[in-house]
N, C-alpha and C positions, 0 to 999 in steps of 0.2 A: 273057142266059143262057136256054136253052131250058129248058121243060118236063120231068119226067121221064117217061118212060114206064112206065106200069104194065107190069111183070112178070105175062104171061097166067096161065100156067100157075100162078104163085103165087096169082092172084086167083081161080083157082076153089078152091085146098086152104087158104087159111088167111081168116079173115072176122077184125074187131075190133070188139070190141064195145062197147056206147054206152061203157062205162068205160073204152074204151083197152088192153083185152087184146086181145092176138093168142089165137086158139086153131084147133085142126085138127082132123082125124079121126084115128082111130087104124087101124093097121096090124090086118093078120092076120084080116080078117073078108068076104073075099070068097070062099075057098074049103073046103075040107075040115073045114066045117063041124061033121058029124056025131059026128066024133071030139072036137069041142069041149064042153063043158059048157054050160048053159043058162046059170048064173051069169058064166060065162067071155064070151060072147056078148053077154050083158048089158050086162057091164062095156064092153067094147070099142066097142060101141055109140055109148058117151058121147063130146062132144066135151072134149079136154084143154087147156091152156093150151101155146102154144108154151117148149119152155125158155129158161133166162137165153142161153144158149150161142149160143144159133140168132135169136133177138131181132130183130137188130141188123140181120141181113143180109135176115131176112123183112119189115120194117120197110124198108130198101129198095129191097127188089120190089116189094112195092106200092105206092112213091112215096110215104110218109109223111116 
């Protein structure tokens, strides 16, 4: 049985972390900034945890 091949594109937007979480970036912080709140920016900033939903299939992309 061959290898799987990492999914690229997945391998630059989702990372795991030593504990085995998937997590990403969030949306909505590349443009139209100004009209956004400081607090708003802030938050979006932060990396999130992939949801239960999405798991399985980002899991394997990256050949886990």
């Amino acid at each position: 049985m061959p290898k799987i091949k990492t999914h690229r594109g997945a391998a630059r937007r989702f990372r795991v972390t030593k504990t085995g979480k998937l997590v990403r970036r969030q949306s909505r912080l590349n443009h139209e900034l100004e009209k956004k709140t400081p607090a708003r920016k802030r938050r979006l900033g932060r990396e999130v945890q992939v949801t239960d939903a999405d798991r399985r299939s980002v899991r394997r992309m990256l050949g886990l």
